[in-house]
LODRENZA-772107 format. One record per residue: residue number from 1; x, y, z of N, C-alpha, C in turn. Coordinates in steps of 0.1 Angstrom, whole numbers, m for minus. Example, Ala and Ser with C-alpha at 12.3 -4.5 7.8 and 13.67 -1.06 7.14 Angstrom:
BEGIN
ATOM, k, n_u, n_v, n_w, ca_u, ca_v, ca_w, c_u, c_v, c_w
ATOM, 1, 132, m57, 78, 123, m45, 78, 132, m33, 78
ATOM, 2, 128, m22, 71, 137, m11, 71, 129, 0, 79
//
This chain:
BEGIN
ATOM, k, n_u, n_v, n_w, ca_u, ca_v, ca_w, c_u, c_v, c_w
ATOM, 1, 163, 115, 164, 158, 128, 164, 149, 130, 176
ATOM, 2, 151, 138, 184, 143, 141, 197, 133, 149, 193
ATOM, 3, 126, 159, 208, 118, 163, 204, 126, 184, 201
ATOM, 4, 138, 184, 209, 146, 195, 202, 144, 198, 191
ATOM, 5, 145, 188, 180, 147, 187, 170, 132, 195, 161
ATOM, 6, 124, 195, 169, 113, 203, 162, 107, 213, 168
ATOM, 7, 105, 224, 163, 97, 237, 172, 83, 235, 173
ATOM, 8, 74, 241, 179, 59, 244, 176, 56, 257, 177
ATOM, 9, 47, 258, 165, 41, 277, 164, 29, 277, 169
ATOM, 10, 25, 283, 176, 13, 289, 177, 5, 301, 172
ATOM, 11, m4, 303, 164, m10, 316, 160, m23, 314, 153
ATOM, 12, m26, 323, 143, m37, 326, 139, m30, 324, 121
ATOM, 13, m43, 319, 115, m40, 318, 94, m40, 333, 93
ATOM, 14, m31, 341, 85, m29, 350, 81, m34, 350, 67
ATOM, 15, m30, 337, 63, m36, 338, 43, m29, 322, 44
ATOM, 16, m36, 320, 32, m35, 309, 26, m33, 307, 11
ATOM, 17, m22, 309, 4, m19, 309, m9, m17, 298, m19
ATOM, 18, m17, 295, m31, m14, 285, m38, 0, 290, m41
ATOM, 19, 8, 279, m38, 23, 288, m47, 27, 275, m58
ATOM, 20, 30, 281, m68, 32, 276, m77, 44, 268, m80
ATOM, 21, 54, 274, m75, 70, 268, m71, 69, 252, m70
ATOM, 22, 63, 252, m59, 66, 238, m49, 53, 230, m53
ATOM, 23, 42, 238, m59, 33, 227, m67, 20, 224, m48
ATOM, 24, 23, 233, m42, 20, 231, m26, 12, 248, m24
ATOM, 25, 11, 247, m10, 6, 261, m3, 15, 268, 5
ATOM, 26, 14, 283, 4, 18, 287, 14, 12, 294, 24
ATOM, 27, 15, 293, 42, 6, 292, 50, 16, 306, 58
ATOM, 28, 6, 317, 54, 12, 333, 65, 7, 332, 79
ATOM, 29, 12, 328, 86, 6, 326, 103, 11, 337, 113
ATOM, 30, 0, 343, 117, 5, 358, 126, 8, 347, 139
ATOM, 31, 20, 347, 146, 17, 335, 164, 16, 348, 173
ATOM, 32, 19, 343, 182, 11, 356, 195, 25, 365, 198
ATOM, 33, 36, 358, 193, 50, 366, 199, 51, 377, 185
ATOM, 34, 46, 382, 178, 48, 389, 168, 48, 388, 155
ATOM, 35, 63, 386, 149, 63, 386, 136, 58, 376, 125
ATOM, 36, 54, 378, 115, 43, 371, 107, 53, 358, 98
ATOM, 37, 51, 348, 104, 57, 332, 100, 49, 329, 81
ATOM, 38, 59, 326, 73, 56, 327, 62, 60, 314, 58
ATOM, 39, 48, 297, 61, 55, 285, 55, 51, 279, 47
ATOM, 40, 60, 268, 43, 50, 259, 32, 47, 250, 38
ATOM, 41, 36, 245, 26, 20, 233, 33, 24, 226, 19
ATOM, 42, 23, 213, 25, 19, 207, 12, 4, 206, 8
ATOM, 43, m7, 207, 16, m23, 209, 16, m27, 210, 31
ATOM, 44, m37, 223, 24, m43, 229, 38, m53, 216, 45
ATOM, 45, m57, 217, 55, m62, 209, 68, m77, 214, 65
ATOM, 46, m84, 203, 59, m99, 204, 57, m102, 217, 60
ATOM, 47, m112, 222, 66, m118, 237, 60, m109, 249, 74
ATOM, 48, m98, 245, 69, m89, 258, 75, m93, 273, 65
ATOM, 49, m90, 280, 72, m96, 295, 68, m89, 306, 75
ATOM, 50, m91, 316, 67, m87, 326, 73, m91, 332, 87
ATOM, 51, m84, 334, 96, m84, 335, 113, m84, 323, 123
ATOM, 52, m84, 314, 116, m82, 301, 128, m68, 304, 137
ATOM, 53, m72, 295, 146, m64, 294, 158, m56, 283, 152
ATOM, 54, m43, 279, 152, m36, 268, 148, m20, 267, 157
ATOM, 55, m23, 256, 153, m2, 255, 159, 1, 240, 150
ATOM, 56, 12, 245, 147, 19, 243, 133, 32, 235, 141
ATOM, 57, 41, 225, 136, 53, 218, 139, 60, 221, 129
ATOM, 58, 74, 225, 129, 84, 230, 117, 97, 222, 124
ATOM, 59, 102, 213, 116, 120, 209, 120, 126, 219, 118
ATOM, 60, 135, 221, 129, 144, 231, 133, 155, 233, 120
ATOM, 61, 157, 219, 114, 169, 220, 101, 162, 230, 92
ATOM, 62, 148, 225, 85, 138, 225, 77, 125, 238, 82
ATOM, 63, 130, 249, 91, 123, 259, 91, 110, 266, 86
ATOM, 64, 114, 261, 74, 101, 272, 70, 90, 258, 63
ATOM, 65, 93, 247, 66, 82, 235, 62, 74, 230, 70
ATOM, 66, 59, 231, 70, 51, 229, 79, 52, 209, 79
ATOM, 67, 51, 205, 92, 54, 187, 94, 37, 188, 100
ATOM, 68, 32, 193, 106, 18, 189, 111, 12, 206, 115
ATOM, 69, 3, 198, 113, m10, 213, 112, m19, 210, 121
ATOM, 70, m26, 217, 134, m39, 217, 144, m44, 226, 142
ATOM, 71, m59, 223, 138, m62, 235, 135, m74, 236, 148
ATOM, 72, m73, 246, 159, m79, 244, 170, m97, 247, 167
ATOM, 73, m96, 260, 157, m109, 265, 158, m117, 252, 154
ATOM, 74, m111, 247, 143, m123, 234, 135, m117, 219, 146
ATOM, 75, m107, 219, 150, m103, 202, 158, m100, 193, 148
ATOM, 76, m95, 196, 136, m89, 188, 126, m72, 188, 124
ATOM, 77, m66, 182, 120, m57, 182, 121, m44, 175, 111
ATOM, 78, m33, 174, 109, m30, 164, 100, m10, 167, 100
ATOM, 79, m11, 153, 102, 9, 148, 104, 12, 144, 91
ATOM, 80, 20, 154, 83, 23, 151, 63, 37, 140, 69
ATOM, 81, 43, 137, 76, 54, 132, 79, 48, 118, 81
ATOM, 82, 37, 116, 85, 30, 103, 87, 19, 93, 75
ATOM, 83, 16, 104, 68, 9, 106, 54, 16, 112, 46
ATOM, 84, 28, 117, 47, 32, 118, 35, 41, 111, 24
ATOM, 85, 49, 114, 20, 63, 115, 9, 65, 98, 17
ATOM, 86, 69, 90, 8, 77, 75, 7, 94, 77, 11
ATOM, 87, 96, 76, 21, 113, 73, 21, 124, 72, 9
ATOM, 88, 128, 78, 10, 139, 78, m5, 154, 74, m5
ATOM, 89, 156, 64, m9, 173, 61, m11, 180, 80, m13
ATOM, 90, 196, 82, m7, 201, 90, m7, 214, 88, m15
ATOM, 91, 222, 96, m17, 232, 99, m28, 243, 88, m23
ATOM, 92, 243, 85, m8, 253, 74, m1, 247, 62, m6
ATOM, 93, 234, 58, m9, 233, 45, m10, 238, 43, m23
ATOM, 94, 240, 52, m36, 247, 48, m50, 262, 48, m47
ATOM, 95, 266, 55, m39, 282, 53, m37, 284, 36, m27
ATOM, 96, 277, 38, m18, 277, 18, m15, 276, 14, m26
ATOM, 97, 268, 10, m31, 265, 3, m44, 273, 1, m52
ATOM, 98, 279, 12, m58, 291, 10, m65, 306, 5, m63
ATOM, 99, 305, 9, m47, 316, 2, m41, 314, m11, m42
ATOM, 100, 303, m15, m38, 299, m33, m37, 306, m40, m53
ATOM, 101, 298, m31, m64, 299, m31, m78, 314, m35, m79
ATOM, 102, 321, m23, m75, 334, m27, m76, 345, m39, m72
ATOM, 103, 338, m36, m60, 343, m53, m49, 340, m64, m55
ATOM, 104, 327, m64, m62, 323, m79, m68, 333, m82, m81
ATOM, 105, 332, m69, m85, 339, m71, m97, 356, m76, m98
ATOM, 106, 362, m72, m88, 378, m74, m90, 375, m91, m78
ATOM, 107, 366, m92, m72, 363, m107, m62, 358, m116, m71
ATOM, 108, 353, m111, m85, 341, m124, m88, 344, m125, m104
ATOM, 109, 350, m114, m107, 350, m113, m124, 341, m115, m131
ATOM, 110, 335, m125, m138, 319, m124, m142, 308, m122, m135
ATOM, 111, 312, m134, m125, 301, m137, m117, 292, m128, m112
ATOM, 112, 302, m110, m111, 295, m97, m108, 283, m99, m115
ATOM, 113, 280, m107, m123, 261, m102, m137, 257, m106, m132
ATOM, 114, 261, m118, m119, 247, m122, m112, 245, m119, m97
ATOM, 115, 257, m116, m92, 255, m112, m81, 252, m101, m72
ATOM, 116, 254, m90, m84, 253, m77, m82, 240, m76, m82
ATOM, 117, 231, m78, m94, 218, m72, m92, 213, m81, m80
ATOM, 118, 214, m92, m75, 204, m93, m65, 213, m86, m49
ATOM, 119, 224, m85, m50, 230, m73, m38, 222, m62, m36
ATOM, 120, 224, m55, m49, 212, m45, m53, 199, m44, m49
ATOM, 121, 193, m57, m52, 177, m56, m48, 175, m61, m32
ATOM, 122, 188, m63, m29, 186, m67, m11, 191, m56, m7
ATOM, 123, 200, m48, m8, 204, m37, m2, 188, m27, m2
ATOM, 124, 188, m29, m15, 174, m13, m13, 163, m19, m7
ATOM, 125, 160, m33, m2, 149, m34, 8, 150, m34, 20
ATOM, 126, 166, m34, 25, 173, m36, 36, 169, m16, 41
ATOM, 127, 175, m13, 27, 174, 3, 34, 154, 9, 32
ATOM, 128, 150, 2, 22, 140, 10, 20, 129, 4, 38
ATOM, 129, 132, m6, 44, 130, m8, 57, 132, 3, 71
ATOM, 130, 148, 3, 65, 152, 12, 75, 148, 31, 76
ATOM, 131, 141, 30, 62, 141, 46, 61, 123, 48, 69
ATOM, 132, 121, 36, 66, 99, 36, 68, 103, 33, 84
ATOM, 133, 110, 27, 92, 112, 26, 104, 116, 40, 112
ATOM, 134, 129, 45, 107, 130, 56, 112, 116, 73, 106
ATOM, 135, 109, 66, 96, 101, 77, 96, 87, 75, 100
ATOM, 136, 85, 64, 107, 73, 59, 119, 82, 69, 130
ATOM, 137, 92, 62, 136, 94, 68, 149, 97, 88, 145
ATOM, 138, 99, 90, 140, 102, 106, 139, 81, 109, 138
ATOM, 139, 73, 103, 132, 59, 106, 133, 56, 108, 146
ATOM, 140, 55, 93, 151, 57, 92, 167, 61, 98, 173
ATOM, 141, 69, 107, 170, 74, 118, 182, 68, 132, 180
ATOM, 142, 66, 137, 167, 59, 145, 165, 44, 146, 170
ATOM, 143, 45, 135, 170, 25, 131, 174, 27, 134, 189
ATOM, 144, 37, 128, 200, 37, 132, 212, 36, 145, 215
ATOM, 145, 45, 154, 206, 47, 164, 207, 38, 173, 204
ATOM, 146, 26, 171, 192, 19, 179, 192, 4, 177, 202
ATOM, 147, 4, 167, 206, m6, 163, 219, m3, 170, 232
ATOM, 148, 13, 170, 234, 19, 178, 247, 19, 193, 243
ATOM, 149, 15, 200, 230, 11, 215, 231, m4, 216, 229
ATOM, 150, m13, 203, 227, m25, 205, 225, m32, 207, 237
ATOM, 151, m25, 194, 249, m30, 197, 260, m26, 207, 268
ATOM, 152, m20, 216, 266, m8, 230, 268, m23, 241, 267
ATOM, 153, m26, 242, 253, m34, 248, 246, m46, 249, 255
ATOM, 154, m52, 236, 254, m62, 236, 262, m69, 237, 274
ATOM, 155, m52, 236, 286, m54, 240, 298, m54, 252, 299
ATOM, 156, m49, 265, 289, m48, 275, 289, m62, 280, 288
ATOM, 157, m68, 276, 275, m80, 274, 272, m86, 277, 280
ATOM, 158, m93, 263, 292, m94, 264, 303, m98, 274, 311
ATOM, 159, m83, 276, 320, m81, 286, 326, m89, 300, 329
ATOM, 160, m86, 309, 312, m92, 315, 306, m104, 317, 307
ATOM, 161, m112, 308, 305, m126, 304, 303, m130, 305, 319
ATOM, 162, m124, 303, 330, m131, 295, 341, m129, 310, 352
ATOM, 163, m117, 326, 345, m115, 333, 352, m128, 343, 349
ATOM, 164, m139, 348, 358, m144, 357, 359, m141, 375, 351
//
């Protein structure tokens, strides 16, 4: 996953809601190109408030889900992709599994009662590795990416500040 793969918003907290749905927040962000961005948070960013300056990261698949929050006015910040959610086995790893299930069973005839569950508990550490690996580097890149709009931000900042 590159850095395509993820947009960045820039704007101001419009509201900050509890939504009940998702058990999470939802974050109304006016950005400077217009129309008013309506996402979900899983928790707001220490004392975020109404009118902060912020820029938000959203995967392009996953739209309307906030992946990191800067919040410029306070300098706080926070990567839920880096802190968040534990890697999850997917619906392919029970179809492996069963296939293995199967394999062992017409290759081993009994033997499957013993061989299977420890296949089992080696496969899901094999994958539950590979899922914590690939969601270090997807953090990692987010993290580049939100430093390359911070310092964006800031030269603008800058600028701003230095024009008469």
């Amino acid at each position: 996953m590159d850095q395509k793969a993820f947009r960045v918003i820039h704007g101001w907290v419009g509201d900050i809601l509890r939504d009940q749905e998702r058990n999470g927040y939802r974050l109304r962000l006016r950005p400077d190109e217009g129309q008013v961005a309506d996402l979900a948070l899983d928790q707001p960013v220490g004392s975020m408030k109404l009118g902060d300056e912020v820029s938000v990261v959203v995967a392009r698949s996953l739209p309307g889900l906030v992946l990191v929050v800067i919040d410029h006015t306070t300098g706080e910040g926070a990567n839920f992709v880096r802190e968040g959610r534990r890697p999850r086995s997917g619906e392919g790893d029970m179809l492996v599994i069963l296939a293995a299930a199967g394999f062992f069973a017409v290759a081993l005839g009994w033997m499957v009662l013993l061989t299977l569950p420890c296949f089992v508990l080696l496969y899901s550490l094999v994958m539950h590795r590979i899922l914590e690996a690939k969601q270090r580097r997807t953090a990692a890149r987010i993290d580049y990416l939100i430093d390359r709009e911070y310092c964006r931000w800031h030269a603008m900042q800058t600028r701003q500040g230095s024009v008469p």
